[in-house]
C-alpha positions as CSV (number, residue, x, y, z in Angstrom):
1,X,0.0,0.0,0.0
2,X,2.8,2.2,0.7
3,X,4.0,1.4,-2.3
4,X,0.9,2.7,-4.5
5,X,0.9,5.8,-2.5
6,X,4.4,6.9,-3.4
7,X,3.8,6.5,-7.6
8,X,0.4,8.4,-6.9
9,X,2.1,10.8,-5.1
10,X,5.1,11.1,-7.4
11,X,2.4,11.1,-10.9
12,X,0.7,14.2,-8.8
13,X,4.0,15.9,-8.1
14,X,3.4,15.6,-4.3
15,X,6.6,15.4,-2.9
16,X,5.9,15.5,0.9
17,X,4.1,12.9,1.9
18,X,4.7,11.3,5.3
19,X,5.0,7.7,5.5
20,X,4.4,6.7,9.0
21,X,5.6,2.8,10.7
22,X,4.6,1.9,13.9
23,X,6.3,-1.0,15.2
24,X,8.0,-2.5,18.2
25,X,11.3,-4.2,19.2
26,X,10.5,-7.6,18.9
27,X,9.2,-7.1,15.2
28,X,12.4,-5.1,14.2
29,X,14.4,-8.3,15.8
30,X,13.1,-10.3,13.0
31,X,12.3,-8.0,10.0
32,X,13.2,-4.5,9.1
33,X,10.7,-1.7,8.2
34,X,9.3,-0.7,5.3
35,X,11.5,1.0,3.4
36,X,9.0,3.6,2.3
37,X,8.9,4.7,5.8
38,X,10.0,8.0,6.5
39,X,8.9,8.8,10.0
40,X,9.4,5.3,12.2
41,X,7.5,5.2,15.5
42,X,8.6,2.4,17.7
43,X,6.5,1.7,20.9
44,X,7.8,-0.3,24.0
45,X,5.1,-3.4,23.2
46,X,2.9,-4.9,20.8
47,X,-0.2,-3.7,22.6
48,X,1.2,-0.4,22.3
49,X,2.0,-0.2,19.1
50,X,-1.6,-1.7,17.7
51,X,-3.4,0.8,19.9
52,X,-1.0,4.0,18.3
53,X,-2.8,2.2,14.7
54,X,-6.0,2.5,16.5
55,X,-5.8,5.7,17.7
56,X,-3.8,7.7,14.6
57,X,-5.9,6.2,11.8
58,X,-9.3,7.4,10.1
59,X,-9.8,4.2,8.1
60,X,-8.3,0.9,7.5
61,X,-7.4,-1.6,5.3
62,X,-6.2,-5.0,5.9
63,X,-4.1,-7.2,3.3
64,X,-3.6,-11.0,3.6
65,X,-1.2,-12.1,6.0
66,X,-1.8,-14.6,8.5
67,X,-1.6,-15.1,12.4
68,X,-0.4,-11.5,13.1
69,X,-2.9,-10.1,10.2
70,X,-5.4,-12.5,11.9
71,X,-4.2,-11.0,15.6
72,X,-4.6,-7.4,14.4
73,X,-8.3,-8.1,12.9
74,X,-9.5,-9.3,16.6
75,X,-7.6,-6.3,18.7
76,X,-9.7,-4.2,16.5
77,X,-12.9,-5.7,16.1
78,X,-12.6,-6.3,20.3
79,X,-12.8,-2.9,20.4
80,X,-15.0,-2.1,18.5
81,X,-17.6,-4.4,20.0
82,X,-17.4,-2.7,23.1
83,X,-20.8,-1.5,23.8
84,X,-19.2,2.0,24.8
85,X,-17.7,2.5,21.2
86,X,-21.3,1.5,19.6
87,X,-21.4,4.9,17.9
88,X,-17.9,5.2,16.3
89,X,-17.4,5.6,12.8
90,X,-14.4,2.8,12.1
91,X,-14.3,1.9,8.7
92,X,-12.8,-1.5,8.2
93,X,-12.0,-3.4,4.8
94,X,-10.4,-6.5,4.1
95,X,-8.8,-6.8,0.9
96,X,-6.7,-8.6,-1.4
97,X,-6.8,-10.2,-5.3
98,X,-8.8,-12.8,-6.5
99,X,-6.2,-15.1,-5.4
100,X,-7.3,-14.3,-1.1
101,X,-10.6,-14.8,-1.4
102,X,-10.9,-18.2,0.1
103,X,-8.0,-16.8,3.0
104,X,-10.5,-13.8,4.1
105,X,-13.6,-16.4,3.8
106,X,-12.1,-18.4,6.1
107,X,-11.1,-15.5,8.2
108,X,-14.7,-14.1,8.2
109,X,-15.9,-17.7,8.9
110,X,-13.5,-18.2,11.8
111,X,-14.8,-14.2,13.1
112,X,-18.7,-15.7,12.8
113,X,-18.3,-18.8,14.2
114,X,-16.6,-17.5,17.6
115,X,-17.7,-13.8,17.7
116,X,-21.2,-14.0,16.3
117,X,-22.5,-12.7,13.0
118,X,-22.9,-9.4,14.7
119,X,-18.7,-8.7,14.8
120,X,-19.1,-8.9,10.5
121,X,-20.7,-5.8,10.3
122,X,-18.0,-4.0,11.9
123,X,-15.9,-4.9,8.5
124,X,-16.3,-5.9,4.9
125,X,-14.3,-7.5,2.2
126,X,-13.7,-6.3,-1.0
127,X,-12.4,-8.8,-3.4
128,X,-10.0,-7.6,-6.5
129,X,-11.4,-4.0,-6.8
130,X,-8.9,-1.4,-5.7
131,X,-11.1,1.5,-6.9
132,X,-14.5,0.0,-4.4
133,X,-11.8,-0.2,-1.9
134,X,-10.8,3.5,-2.4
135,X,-14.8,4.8,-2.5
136,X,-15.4,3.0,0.6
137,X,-12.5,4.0,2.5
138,X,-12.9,7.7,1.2
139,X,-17.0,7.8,2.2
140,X,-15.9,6.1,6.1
141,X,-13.1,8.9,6.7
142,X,-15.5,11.8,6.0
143,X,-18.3,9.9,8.5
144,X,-15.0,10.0,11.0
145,X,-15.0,13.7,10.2
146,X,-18.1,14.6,10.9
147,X,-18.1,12.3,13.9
148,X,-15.5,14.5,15.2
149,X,-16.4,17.6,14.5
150,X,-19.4,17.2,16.2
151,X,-17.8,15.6,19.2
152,X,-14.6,18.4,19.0
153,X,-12.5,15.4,18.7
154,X,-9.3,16.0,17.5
155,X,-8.4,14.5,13.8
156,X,-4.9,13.3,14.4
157,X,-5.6,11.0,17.7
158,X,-8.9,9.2,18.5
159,X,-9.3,10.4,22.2
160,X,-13.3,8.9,22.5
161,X,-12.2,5.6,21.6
162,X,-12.4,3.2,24.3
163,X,-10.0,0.6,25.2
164,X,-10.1,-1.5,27.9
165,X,-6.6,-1.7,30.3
166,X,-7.1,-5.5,29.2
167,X,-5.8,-4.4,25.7
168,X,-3.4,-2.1,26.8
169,X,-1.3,-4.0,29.4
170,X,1.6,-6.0,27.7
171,X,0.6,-9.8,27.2
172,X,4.1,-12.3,28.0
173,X,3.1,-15.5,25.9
174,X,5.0,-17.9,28.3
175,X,3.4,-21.6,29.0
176,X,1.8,-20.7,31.8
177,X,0.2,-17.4,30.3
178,X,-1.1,-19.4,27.1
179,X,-2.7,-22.3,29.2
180,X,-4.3,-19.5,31.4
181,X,-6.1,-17.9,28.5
182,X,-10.0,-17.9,28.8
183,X,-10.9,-19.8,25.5
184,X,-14.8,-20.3,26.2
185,X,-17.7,-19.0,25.0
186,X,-19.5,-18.2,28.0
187,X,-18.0,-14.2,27.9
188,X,-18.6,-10.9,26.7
189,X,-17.6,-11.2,22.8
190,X,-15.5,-8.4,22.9
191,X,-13.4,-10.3,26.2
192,X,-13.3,-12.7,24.0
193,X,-12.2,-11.3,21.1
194,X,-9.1,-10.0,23.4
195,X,-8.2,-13.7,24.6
196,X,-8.1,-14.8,21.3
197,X,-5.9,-11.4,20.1
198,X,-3.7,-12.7,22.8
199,X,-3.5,-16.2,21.7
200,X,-2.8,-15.3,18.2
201,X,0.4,-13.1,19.7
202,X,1.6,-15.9,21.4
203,X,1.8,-17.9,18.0
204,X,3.5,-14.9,16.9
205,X,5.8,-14.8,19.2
206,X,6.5,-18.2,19.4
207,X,6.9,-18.4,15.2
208,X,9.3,-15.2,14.9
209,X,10.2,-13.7,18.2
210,X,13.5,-14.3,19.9
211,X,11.8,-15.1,23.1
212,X,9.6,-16.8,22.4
213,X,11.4,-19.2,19.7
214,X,14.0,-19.7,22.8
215,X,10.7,-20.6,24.9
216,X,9.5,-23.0,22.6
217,X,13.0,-24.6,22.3
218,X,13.4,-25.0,26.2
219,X,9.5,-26.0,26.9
220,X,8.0,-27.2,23.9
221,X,4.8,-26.1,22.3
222,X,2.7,-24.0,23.7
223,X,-1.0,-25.5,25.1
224,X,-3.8,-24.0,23.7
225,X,-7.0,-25.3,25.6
226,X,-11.0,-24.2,25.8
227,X,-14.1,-24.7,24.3
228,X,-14.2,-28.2,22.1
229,X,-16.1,-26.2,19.4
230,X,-14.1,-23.4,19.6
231,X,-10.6,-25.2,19.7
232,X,-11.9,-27.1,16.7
233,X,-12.3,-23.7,14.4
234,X,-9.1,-23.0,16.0
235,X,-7.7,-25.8,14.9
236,X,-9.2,-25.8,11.2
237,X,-8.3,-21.6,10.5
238,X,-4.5,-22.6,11.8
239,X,-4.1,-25.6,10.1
240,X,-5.2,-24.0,6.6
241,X,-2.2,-21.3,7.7
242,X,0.1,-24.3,7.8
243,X,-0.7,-25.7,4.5
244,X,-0.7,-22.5,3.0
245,X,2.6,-21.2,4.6
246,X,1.5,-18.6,5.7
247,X,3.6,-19.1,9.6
248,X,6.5,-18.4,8.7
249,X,8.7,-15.6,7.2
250,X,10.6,-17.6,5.0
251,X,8.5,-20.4,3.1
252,X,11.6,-22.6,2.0
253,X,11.6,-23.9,5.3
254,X,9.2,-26.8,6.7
255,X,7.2,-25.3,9.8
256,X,6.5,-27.0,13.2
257,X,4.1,-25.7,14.8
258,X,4.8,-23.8,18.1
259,X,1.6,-24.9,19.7
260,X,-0.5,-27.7,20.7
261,X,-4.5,-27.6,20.9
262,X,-5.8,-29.5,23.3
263,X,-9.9,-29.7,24.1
């Protein structure tokens, strides 16, 4: 994306545009920024970081990717969820070519089957049509607009947003910490939307992360554990992942997985 905005800026003769990353130490441990980037923000934590996306943006777009991408999608549609951000404009679209259609069906499945059909509305997917992708983003940021003006919110941070301290405290994906993880239906959605935000990060971390990769190595997998029904759509989204390498950076290497579900 960064990518298309620098040749539309440069075919426009715009030549100041500001390219902002967010990211924290343990992503810049395994890959470097964007190169694009020309003002890097890097906050102490993951949760950190995903909230500055949160609070800086007007509308976003989400490309395939895979258990962070999937992570990402839950911290915001937890949020959102939360019956004190019921009147925020948030437009959300998921998006890719032809070729990700069946990854965001089985994302959107996954979201349905363990959220409820109500989380959907909160996003939609646009398949293989850059210019519907632009209309719809364009007519969401000026509802944010007038959201704020009427509110005297500022444009460049979301200060009405809510977030719970349950997204904003650091989550350590050790053992212990994944076991612990309230994997059951019987919740608010959007508590559970933020337990399974936190279980994706421990894949994460255990895939990619120095830590975490070290933790795996000493302790074995990590054991994922809940509700049978859930575990099973778990167990079905990560195991297409794995087939379709999506869980590692490099895809010339076999992956073993860094976790273990267990009903």
């Amino acid at each position: 994306p960064m990518k298309g905005a620098t040749i539309a800026h440069a075919k426009q003769r715009y030549n100041n545009g500001l390219y902002i990353g967010i990211t924290e130490p343990g992503i810049i441990a395994s890959e470097s920024p964007n190169p694009i980037v020309n003002s890097l923000v890097v906050m102490p934590d993951i949760e950190k970081r995903l909230e500055a996306f949160v609070r800086t943006g007007h509308g976003f777009v989400v490309f395939p990717g895979a258990v962070g991408t999937t992570e990402e999608i839950l911290y915001l549609l937890g949020i959102l969820m939360h019956p004190k951000n019921a009147e925020q404009p948030f437009p959300l679209i998921l998006t890719g070519p032809k070729e990700s259609k069946d990854y965001f069906d089985q994302i959107d499945d996954f979201i349905g089957a363990t959220l409820g059909s109500k989380s959907q509305r909160f996003y939609e997917i646009i398949i293989d049509d850059p210019e519907k992708v632009a209309q719809r983003i364009q007519s969401g940021i000026r509802k944010v607009r007038e959201f704020r003006r009427k509110l005297g919110d500022a444009f460049y941070y979301n200060w009405m947003l809510h977030i719970d301290q349950d997204y904003q405290w650091p989550f350590s994906p050790s053992h212990a910490a994944m076991s612990a993880l309230n994997l059951h239906y019987a919740q608010p959605k959007h508590e559970l939307a933020c337990n399974l935000r936190k279980m994706f990060s421990g894949i994460v971390s255990g895939n990619i992360k120095e830590e975490g990769v070290l933790s795996i190595e000493n302790n074995g997998p990590f054991q994922i554990s809940g509700d049978p029904e859930l575990m099973q759509k778990l167990d079905n989204l990560l195991s297409t992942f794995c087939s379709q390498r999506r869980m590692k950076l490099s895809r010339d290497t076999e992956y073993k997985p860094c976790y273990e579900i267990v009903a």
